[in-house]
C-alpha positions as a printed NumPy array, in Angstrom:
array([[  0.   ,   0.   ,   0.   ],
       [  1.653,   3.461,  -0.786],
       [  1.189,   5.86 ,   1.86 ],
       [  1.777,   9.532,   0.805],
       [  2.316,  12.481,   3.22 ],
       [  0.113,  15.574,   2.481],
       [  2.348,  18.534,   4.283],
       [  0.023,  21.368,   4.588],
       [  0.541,  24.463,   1.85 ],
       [  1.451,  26.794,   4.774],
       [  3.699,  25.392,   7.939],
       [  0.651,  26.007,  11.385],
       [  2.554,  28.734,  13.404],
       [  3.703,  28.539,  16.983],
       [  1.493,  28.814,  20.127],
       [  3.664,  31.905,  21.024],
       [  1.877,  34.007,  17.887],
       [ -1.32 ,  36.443,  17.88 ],
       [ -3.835,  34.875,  15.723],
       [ -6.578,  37.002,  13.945],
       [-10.055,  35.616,  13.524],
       [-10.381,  35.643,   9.82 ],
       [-14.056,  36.988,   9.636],
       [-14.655,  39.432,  12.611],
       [-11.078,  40.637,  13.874],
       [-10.914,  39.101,  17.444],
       [ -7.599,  38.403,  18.536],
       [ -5.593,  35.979,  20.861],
       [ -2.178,  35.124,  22.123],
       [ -1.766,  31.469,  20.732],
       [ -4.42 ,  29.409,  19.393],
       [ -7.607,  28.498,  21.779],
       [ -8.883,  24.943,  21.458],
       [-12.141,  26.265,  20.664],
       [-10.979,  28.589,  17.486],
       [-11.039,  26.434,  13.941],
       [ -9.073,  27.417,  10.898],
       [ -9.287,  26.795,   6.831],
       [ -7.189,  26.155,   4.243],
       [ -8.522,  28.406,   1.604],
       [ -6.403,  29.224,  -2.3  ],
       [ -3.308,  27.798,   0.006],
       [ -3.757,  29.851,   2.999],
       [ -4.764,  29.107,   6.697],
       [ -7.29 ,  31.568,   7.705],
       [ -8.46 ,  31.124,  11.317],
       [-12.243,  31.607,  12.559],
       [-12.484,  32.214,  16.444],
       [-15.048,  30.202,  18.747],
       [-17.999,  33.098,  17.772],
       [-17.459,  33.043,  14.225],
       [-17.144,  29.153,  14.199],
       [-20.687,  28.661,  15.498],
       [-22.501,  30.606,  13.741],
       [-21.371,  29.809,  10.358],
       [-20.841,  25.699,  11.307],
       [-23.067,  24.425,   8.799],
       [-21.095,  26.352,   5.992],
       [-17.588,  25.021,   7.285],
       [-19.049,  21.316,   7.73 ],
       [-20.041,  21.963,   3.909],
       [-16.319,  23.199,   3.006],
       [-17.169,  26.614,   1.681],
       [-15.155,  29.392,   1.571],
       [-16.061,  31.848,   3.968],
       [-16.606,  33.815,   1.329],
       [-19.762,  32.053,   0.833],
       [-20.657,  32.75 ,   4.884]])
């Protein structure tokens, strides 16, 4: 059976960074358990806890949050 890695397009950054929530703005120091993130055109955008909920049914479907 051939196994092949997938590496992601963009390395996931440290703990020690400020992440941005994608959609709204809110920040935090490192990345919260609850926040998501999406690989969209090659890039991680991250969605905080907020944003994540109210737009679940979109991300389950894999849109771009362009579509939200």
């Amino acid at each position: 059976m051939d196994q092949t890695s997938h590496e992601p397009a963009e390395p996931a950054p440290s703990d020690g960074e400020t992440r941005t929530c994608a959609r709204c703005g809110t920040t935090a120091h490192g990345t919260p358990p609850t926040w998501t993130y999406s690989m969209e055109n090659g890039r991680r955008s991250y969605f905080c806890d907020a944003c994540a909920r109210e737009n679940i049914r979109a991300i389950e479907g894999r849109l771009d949050s362009v579509w939200w």
